[in-house]
mmCIF file as gemmi writes it, N, C-alpha and C atoms, coordinates in Angstrom:
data_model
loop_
_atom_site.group_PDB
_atom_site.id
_atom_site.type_symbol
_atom_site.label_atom_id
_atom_site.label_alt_id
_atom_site.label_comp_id
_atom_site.label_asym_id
_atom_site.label_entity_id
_atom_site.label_seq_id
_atom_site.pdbx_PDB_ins_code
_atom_site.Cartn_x
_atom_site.Cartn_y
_atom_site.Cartn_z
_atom_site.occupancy
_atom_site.B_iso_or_equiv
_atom_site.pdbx_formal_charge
_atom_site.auth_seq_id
_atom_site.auth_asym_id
_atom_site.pdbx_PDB_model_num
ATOM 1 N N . UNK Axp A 1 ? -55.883 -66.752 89.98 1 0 ? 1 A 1
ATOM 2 C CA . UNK Axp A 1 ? -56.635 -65.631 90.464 1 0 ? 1 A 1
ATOM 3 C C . UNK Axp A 1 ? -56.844 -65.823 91.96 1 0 ? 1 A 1
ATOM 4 N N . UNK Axp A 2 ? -56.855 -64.906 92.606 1 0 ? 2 A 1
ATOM 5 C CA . UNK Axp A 2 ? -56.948 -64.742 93.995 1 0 ? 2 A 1
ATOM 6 C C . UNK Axp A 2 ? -58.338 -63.89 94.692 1 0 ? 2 A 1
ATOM 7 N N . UNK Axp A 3 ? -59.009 -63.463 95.382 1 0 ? 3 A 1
ATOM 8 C CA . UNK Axp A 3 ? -60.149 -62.811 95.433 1 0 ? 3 A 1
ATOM 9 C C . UNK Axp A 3 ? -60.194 -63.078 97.134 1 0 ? 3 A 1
ATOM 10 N N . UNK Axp A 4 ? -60.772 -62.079 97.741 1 0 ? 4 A 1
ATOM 11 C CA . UNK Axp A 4 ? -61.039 -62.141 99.262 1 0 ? 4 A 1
ATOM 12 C C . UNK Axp A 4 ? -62.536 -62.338 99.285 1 0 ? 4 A 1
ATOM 13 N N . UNK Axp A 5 ? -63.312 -62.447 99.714 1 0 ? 5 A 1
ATOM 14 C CA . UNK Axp A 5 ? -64.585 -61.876 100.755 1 0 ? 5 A 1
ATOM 15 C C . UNK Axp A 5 ? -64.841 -61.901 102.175 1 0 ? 5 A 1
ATOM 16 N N . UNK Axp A 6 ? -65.624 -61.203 102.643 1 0 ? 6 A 1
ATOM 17 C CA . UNK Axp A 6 ? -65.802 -60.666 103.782 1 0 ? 6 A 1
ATOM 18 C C . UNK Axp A 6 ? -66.695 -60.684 104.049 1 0 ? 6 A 1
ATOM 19 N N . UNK Axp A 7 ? -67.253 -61.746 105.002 1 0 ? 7 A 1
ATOM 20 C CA . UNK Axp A 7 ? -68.308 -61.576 106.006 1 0 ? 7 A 1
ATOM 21 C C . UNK Axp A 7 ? -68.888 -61.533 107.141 1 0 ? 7 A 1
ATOM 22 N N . UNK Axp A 8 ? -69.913 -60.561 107.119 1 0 ? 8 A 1
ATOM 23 C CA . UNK Axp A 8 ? -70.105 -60.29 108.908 1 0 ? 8 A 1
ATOM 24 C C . UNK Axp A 8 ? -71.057 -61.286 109.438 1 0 ? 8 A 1
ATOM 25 N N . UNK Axp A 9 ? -71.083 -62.259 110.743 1 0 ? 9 A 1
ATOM 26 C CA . UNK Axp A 9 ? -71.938 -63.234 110.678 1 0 ? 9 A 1
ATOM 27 C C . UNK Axp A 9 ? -71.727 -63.241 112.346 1 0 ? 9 A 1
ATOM 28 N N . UNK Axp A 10 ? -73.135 -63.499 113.029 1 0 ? 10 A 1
ATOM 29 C CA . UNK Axp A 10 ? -73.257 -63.488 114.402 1 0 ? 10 A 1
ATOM 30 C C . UNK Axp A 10 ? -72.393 -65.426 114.93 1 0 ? 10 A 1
ATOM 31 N N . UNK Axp A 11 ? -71.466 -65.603 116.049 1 0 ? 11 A 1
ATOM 32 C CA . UNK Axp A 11 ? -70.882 -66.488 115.775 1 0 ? 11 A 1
ATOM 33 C C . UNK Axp A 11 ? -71.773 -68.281 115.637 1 0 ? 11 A 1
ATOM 34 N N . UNK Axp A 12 ? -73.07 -67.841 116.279 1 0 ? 12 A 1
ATOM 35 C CA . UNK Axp A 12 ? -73.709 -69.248 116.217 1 0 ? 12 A 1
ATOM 36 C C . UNK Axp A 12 ? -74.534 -69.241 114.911 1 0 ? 12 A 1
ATOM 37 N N . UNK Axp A 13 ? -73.738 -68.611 113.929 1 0 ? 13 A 1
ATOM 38 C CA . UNK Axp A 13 ? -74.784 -68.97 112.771 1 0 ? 13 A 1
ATOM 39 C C . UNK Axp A 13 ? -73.362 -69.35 111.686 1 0 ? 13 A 1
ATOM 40 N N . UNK Axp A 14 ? -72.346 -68.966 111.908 1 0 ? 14 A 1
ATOM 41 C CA . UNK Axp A 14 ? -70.847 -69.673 110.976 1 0 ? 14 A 1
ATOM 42 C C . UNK Axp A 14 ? -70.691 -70.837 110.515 1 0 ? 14 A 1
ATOM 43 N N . UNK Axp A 15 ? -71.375 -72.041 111.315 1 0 ? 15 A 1
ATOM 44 C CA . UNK Axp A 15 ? -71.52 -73.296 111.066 1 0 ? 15 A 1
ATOM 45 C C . UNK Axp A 15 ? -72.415 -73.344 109.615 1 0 ? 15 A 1
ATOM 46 N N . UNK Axp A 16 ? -73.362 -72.898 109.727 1 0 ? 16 A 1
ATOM 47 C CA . UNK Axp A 16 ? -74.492 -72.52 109.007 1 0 ? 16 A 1
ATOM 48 C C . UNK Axp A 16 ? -74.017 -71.915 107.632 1 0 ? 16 A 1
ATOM 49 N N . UNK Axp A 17 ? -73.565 -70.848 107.846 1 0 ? 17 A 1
ATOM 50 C CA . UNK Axp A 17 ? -73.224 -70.304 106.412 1 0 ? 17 A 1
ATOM 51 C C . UNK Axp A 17 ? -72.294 -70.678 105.664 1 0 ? 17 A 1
ATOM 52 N N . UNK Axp A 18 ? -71.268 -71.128 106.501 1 0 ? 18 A 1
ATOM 53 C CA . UNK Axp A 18 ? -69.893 -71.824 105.7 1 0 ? 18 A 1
ATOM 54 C C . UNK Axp A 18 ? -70.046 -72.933 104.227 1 0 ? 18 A 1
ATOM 55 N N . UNK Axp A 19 ? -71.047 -74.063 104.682 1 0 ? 19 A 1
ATOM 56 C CA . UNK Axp A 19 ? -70.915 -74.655 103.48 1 0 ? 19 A 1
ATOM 57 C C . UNK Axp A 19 ? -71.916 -73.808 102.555 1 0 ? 19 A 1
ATOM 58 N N . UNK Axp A 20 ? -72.797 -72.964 102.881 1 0 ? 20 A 1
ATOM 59 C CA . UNK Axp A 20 ? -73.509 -72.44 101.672 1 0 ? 20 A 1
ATOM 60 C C . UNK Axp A 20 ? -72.601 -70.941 100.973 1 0 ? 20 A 1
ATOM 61 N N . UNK Axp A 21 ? -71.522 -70.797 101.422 1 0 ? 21 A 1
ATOM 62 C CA . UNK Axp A 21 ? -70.68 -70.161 100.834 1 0 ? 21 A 1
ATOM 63 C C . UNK Axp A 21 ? -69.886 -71.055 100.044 1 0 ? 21 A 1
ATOM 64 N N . UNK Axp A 22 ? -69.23 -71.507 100.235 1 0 ? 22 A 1
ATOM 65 C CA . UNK Axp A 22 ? -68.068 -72.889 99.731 1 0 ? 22 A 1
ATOM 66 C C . UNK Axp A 22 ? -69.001 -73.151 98.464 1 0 ? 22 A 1
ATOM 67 N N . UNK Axp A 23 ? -70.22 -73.419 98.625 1 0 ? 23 A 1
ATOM 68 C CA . UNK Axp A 23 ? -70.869 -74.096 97.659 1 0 ? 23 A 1
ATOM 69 C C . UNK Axp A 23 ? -71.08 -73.077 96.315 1 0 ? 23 A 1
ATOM 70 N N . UNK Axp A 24 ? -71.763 -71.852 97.181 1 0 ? 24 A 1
ATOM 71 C CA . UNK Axp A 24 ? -71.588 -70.598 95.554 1 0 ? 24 A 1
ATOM 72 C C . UNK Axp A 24 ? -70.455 -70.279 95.483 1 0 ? 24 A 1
ATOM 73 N N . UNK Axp A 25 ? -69.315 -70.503 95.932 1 0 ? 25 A 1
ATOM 74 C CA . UNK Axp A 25 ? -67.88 -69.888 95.513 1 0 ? 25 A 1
ATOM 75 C C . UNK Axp A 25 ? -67.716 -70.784 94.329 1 0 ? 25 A 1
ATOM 76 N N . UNK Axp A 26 ? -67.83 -72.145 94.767 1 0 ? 26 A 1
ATOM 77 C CA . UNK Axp A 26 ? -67.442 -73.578 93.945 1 0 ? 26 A 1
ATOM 78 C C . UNK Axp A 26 ? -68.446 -73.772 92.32 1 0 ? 26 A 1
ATOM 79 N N . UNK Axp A 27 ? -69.356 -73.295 92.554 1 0 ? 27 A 1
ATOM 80 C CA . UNK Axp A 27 ? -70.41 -72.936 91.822 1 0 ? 27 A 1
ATOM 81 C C . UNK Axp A 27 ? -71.214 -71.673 90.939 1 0 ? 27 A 1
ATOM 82 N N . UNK Axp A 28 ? -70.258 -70.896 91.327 1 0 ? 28 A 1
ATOM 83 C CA . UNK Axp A 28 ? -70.653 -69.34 90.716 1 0 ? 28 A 1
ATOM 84 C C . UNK Axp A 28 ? -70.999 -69.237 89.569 1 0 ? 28 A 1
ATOM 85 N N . UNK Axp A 29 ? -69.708 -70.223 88.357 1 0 ? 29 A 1
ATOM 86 C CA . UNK Axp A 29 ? -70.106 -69.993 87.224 1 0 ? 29 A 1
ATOM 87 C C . UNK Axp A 29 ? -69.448 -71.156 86.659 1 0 ? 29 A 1
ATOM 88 N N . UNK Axp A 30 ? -69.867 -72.236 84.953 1 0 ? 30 A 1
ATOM 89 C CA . UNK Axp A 30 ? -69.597 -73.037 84.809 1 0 ? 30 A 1
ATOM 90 C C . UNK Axp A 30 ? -67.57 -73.175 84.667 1 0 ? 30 A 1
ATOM 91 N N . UNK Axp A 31 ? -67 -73.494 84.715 1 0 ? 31 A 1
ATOM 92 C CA . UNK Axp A 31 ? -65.969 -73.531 84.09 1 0 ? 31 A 1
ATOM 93 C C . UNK Axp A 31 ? -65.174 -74.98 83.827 1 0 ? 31 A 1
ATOM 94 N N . UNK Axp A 32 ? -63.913 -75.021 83.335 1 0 ? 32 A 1
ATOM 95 C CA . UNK Axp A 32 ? -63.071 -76.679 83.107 1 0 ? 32 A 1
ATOM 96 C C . UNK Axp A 32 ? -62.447 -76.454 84.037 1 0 ? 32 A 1
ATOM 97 N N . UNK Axp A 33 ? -62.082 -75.784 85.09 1 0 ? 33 A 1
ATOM 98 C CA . UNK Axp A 33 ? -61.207 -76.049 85.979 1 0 ? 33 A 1
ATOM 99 C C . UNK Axp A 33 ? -62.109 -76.18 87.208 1 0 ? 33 A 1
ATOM 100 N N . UNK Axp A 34 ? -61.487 -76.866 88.739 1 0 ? 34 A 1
ATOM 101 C CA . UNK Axp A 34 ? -62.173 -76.935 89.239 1 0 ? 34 A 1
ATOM 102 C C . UNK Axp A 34 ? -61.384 -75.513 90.498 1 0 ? 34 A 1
ATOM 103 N N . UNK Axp A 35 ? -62.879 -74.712 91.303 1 0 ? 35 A 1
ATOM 104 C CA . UNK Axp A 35 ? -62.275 -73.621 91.651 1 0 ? 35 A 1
ATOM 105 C C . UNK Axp A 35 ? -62.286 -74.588 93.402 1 0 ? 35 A 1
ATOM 106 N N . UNK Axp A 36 ? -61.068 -73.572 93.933 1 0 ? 36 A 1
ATOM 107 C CA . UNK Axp A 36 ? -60.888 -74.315 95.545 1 0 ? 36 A 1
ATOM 108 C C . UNK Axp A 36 ? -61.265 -72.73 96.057 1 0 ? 36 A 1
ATOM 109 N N . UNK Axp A 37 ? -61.822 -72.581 97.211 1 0 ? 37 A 1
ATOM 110 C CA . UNK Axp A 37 ? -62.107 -71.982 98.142 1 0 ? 37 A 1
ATOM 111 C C . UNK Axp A 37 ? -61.92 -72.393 99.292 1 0 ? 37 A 1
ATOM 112 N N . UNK Axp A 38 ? -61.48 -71.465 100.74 1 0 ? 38 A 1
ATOM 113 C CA . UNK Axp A 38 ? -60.778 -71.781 102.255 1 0 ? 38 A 1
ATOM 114 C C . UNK Axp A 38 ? -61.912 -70.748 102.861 1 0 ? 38 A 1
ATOM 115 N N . UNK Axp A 39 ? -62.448 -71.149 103.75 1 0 ? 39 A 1
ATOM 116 C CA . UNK Axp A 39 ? -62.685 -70.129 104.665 1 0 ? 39 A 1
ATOM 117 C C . UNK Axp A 39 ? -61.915 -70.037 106.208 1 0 ? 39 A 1
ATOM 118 N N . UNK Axp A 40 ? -61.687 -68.792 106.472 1 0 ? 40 A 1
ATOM 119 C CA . UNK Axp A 40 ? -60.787 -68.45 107.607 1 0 ? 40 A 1
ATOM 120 C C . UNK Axp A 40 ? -62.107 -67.978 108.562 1 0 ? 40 A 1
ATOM 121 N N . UNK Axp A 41 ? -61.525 -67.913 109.954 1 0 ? 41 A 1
ATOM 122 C CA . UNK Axp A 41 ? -62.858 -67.515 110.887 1 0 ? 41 A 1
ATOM 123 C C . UNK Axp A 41 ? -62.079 -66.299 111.887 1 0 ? 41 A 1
ATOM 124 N N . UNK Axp A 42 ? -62.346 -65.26 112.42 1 0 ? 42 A 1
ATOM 125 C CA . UNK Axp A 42 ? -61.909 -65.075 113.423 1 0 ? 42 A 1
ATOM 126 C C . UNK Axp A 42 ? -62.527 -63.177 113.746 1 0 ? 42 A 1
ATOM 127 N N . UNK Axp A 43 ? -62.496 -62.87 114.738 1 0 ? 43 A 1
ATOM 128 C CA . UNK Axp A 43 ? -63.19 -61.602 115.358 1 0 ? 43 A 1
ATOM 129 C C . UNK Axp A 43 ? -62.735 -60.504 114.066 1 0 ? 43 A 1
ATOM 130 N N . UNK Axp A 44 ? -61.748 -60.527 113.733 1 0 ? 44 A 1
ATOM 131 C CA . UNK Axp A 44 ? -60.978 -60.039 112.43 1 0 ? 44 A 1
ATOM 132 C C . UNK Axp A 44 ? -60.489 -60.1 111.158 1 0 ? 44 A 1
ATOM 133 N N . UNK Axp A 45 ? -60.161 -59.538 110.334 1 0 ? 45 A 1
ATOM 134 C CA . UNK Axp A 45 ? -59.347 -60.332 109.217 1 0 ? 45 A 1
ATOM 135 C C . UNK Axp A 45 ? -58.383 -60.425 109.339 1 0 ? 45 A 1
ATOM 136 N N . UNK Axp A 46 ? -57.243 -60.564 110.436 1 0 ? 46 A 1
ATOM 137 C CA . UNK Axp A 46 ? -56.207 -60.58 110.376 1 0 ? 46 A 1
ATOM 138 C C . UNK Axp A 46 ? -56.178 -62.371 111.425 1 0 ? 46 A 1
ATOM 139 N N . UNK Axp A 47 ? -57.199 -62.174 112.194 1 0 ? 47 A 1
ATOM 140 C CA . UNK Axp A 47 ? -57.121 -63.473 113.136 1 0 ? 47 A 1
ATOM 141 C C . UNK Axp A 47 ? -57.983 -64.701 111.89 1 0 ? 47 A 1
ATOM 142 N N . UNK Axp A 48 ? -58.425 -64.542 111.041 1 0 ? 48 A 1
ATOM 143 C CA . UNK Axp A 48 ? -58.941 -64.937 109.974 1 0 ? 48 A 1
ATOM 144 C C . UNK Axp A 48 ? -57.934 -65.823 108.901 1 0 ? 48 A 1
ATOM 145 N N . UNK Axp A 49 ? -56.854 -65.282 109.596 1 0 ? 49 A 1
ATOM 146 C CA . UNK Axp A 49 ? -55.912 -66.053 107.673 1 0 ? 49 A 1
ATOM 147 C C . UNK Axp A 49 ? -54.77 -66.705 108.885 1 0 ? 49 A 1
């Protein structure tokens, strides 16, 4: 499975939110597999991936 999200974030706060995203991505819901999540950064979603 594949899935995007998108978020809007002022740039001195990215540091900040990154691992508390990673962490509910990784954590959303119990499962046997383990889930991987990437975050991309950039003014866009295209400068992003």
């Amino acid at each position: 499975m594949h899935d995007e999200l998108v978020f809007d974030a002022h740039k001195d706060e990215i540091d900040i939110i990154k691992p508390l995203i990673i962490e509910g991505m990784r954590n959303a819901m119990p499962l046997d597999v383990p889930i991987e999540a990437e975050i991309g950064t950039g003014k866009n979603w295209l400068e992003a991936h």
